[in-house]
NUKOL-621666 format. One record per residue (C-alpha): x, y, z; residue in three letters. Coordinates in steps of 0.02 Angstrom, whole numbers, padded with zeros to 5 digits, always signed. Each point is the difference from the previous one (the first is absolute). Example, Ala and Ser with C-alpha at 12.3 -4.5 7.8 and 13.67 -1.06 7.14 Angstrom:
2
+00615-00225+00390ALA;+00069+00172-00033SER;
END
This chain:
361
+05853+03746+04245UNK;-00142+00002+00096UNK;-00004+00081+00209UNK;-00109-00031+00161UNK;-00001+00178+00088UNK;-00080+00102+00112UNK;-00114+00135-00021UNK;-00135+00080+00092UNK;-00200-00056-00047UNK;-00174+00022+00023UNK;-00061-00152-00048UNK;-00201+00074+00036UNK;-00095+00165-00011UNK;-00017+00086+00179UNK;+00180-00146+00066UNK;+00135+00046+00065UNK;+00157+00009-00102UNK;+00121-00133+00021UNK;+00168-00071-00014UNK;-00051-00150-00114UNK;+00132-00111-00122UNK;-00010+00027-00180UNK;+00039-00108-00150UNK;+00096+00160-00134UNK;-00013-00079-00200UNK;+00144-00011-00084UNK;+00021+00126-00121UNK;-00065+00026-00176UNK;+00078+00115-00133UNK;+00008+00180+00047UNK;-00035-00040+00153UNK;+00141+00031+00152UNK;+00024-00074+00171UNK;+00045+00124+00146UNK;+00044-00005+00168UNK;-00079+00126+00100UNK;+00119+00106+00114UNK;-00125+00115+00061UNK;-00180+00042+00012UNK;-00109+00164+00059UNK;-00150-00023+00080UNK;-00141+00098-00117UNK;-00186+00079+00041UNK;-00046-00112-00171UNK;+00060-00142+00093UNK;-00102+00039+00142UNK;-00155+00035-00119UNK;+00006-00162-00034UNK;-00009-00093+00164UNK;-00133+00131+00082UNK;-00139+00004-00142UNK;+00037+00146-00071UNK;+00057-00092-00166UNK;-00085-00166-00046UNK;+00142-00126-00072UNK;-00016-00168-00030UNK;+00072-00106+00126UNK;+00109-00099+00029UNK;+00132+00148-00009UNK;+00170+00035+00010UNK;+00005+00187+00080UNK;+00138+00139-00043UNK;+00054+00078-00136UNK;+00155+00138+00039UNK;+00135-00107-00023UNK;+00194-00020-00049UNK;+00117-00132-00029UNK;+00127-00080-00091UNK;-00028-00137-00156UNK;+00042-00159+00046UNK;-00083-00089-00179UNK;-00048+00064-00196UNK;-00081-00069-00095UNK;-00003-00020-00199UNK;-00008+00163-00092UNK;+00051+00102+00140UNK;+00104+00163-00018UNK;-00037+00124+00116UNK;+00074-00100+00153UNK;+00137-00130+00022UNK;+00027-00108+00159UNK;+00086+00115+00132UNK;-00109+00155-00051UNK;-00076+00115+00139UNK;-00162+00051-00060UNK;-00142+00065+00096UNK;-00159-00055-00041UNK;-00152+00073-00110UNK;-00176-00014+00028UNK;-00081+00057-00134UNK;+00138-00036-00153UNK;-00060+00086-00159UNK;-00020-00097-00155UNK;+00052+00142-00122UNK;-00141-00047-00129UNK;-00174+00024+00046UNK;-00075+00168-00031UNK;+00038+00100+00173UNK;+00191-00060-00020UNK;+00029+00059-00176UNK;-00078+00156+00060UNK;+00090+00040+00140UNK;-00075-00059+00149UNK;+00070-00161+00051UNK;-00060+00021+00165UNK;-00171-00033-00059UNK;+00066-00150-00102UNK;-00127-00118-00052UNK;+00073-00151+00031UNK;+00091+00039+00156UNK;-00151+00066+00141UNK;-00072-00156+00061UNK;-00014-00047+00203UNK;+00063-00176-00013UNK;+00078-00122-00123UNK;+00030-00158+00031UNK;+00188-00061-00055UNK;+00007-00202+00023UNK;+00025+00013+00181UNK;-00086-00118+00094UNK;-00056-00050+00193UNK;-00022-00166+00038UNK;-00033+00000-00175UNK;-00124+00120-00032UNK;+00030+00158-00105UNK;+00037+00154+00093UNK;-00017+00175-00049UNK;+00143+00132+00022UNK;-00040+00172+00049UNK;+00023+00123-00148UNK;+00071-00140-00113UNK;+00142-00012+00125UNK;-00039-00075+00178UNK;+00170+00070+00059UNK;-00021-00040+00205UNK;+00110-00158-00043UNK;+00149-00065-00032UNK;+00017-00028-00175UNK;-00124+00055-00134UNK;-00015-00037-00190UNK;-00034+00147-00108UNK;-00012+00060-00186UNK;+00160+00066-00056UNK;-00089+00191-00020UNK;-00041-00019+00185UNK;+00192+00039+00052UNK;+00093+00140+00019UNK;+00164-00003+00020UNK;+00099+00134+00108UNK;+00175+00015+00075UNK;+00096-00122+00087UNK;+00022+00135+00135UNK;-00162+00028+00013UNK;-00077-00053+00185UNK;-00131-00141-00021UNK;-00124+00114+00121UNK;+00021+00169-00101UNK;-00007-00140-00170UNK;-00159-00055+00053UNK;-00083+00153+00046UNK;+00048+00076-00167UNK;-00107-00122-00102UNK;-00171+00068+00101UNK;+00007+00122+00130UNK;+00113+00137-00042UNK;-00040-00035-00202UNK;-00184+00031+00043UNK;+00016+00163+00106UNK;+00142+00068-00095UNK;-00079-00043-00163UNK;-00148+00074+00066UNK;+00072+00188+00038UNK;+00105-00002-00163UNK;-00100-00086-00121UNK;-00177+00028+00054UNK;-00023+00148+00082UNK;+00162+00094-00041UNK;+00033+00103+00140UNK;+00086+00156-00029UNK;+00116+00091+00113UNK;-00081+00129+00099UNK;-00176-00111+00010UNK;-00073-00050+00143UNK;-00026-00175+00054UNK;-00108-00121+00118UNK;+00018-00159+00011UNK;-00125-00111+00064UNK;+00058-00174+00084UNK;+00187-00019+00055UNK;+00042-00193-00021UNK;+00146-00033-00109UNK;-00104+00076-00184UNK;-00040+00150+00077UNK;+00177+00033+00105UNK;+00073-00055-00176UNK;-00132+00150-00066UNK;+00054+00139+00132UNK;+00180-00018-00034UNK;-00027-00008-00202UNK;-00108+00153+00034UNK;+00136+00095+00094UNK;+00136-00067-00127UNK;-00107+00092-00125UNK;+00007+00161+00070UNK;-00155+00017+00084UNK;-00014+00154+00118UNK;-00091-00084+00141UNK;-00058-00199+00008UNK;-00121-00016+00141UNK;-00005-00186+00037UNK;-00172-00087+00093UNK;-00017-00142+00083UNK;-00109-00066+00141UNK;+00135-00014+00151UNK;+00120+00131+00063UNK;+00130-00157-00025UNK;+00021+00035-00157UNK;+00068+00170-00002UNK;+00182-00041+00024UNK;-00021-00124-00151UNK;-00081+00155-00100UNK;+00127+00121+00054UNK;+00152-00121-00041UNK;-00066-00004-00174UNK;-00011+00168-00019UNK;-00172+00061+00056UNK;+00015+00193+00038UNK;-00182-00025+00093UNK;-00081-00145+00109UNK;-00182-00009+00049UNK;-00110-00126+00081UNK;-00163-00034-00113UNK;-00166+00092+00057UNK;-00156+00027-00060UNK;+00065+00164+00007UNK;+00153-00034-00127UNK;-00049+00118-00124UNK;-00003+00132+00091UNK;+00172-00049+00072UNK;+00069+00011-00167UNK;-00069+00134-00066UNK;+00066+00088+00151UNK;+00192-00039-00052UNK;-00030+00022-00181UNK;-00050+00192-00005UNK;-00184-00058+00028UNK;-00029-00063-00188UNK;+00059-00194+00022UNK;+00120-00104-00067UNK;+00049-00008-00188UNK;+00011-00175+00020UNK;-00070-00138+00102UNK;+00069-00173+00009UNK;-00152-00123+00079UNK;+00133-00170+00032UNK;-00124-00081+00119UNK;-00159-00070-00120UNK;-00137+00057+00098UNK;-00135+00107-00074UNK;-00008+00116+00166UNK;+00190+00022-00017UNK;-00023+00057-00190UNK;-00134+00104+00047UNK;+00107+00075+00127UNK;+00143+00032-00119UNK;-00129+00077-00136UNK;-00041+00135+00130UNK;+00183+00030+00057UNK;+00011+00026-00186UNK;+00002+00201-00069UNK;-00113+00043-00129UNK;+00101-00059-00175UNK;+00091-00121+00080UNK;+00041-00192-00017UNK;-00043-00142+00133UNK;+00087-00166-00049UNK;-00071-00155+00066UNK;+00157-00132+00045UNK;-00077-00110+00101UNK;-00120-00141-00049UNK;-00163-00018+00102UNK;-00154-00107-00013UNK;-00115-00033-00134UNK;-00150+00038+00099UNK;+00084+00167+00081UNK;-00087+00137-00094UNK;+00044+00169-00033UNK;-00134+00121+00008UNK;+00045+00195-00054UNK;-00111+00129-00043UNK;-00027+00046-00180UNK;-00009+00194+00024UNK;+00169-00012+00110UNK;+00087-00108-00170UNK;-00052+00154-00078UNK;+00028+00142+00087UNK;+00159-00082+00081UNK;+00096-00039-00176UNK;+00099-00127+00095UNK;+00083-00156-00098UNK;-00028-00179+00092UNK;+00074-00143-00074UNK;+00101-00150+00057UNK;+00179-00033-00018UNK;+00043-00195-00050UNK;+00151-00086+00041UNK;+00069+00204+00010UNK;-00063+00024-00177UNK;+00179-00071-00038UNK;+00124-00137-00123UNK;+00072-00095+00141UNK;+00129-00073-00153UNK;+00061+00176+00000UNK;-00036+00089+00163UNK;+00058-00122+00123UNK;+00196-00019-00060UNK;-00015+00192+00013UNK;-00043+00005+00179UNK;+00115-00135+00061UNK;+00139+00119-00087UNK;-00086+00122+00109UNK;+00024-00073+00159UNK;+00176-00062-00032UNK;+00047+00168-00027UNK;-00095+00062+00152UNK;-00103+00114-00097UNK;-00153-00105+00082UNK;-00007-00063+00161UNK;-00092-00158+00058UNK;+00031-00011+00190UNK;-00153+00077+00054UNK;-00121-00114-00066UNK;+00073-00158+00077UNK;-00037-00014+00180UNK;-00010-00205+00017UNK;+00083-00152-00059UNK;-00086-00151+00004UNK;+00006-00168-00028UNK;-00148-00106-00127UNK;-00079-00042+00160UNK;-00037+00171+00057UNK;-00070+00066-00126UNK;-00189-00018+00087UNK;+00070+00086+00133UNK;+00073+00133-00113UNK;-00182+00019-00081UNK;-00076+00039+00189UNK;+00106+00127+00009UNK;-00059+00062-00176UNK;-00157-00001+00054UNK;+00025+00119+00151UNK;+00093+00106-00102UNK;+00175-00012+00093UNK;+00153+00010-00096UNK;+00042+00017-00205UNK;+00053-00172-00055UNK;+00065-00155+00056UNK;+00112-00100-00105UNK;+00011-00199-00006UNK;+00197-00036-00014UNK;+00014-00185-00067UNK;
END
């Protein structure tokens, strides 16, 4: 079986993506066919259209996906045609040395910007974005790239599962492991760190002061649970350690990628507490902190991958989760799109408006 679709490409470095016609393989053993039933639109795929990120091209963007298996190939157990899966961007192997020691997240074989999968246009190669280029209509993927969920399951909240809400969820529980009675900031309110304020609150955190650059975004922050809102400053600090008893947060969640916005969550930070870096920023975007303050501050920094979590495991629990209404998805939604707005969706990602738009095929 082999499929002409649609998907969205950059074809050059510094062009703008594109509706363009693919030619999809057919499928090799382990390998599985799925039809995508919805997409988010993710900061990573933006990183890779506006230089922050440096992939080869050309390249299939997106990677938060779900579907439904429409082909398996040879070998294949963990799907069957009909299967609702959502998708997984950075499947662990379960044999190098960081998966036998607990950290597939850091999986060896698994963190790579681009793969290319037999796709072609116009035939020439094309790459896929996180080894899934999932801003089409049908993708081919390893078997250990799917996940599948319920039935019931909404394709939107299915998608969003497999990379926001894993990521900032993962990222409180796993990673930082709030406590109840801590106090929280989050820094950057698209849909990872709205997915981190109300994982944050779910936890039992006394107070979650969420930051962002536009007063638009406080009804967003409050909806998911934010007991605080404040517009960033060069005065944010100070802000914060105003509504935390003067010492600072215990913990500071930086889900922008921007050294000045890590820098700004290390001082919102008390002394002895933990800044987690979600968001993924530029190569070239250095971090400058002074040595005596490492010292006499005590504070952790460290970065939270993929919400430090085993998607295999963790995102069947949250779908359970949101099925039972224990976790609630309707606030990070706020547009539907079609493929061919997705550049549109990315301007508005850009000026900072809104948590995520979702592609519904």
């Amino acid at each position: 079986m082999t499929a002409y679709i649609r998907a969205l490409v950059v074809r050059n470095a510094g062009t703008a993506p594109a509706v363009e016609e693919l030619h999809l393989p057919e499928i090799g053993p382990g390998q599985v066919r799925i039809r995508i039933r919805a997409a988010g639109v993710c900061h990573s795929d933006l990183s890779m259209v506006n230089g922050t990120l440096s992939p080869p091209h050309p390249l299939v963007l997106g990677h938060e996906a779900a579907g439904e298996v429409v082909e398996v190939g040879e070998r294949v157990t963990r799907a069957r045609v009909g299967t609702h899966v959502a998708l997984n961007w950075s499947p662990p192997c379960r044999e190098c040395w960081f998966c036998t020691h607990g950290e597939p997240w850091l999986c060896a074989a698994a963190n790579v910007a681009a793969l290319e999968n037999g796709s072609t246009l116009d035939g020439r190669p094309v790459h896929v974005t996180l080894g899934l280029g999932a801003f089409a209509e049908q993708v081919v993927v390893p078997e250990r790239a799917v996940i599948p969920v319920p039935d019931e399951l909404g394709w939107a909240d299915a998608a969003l599962l497999g990379c926001a809400v894993l990521t900032g969820t993962g990222a409180v529980r796993n990673t930082a492991r709030v406590a109840r009675g801590d106090a929280v900031v989050v820094i950057g309110l698209g849909g990872v760190g709205l997915s981190v304020v109300a994982a944050a609150r779910a936890a039992g955190a006394e107070s979650v002061i969420a930051v962002d650059v536009t007063e638009a975004k406080k009804a967003l922050a409050e909806a998911a649970g934010a007991t605080d809102f404040v517009v960033s400053s060069e005065t944010l600090s100070k802000e914060i350690r105003s509504r935390t008893s003067g010492r600072g947060a215990d913990h500071a969640f930086e889900c922008v990628g921007r050294a000045a916005t890590i820098r700004a969550a290390w001082r919102a930070t008390r002394r002895g507490g933990q800044v987690t870096v979600v968001g993924m920023g530029r190569a070239d975007d250095m971090v400058q902190l002074s040595a005596l303050d490492i010292f006499n501050s005590a504070r952790t920094l460290r970065a939270s991958v993929y919400g430090s979590s085993d998607p295999d495991r963790e995102v069947p629990e949250l779908a359970q989760a949101v099925l039972s209404g224990a976790l609630n998805l309707d606030h990070l939604i706020t547009d539907r799109i079609s493929l061919n707005e997705i550049p549109a969706a990315f301007d508005r990602m850009t000026r900072g408006e809104g948590a995520r738009s979702v592609v519904i095929f």
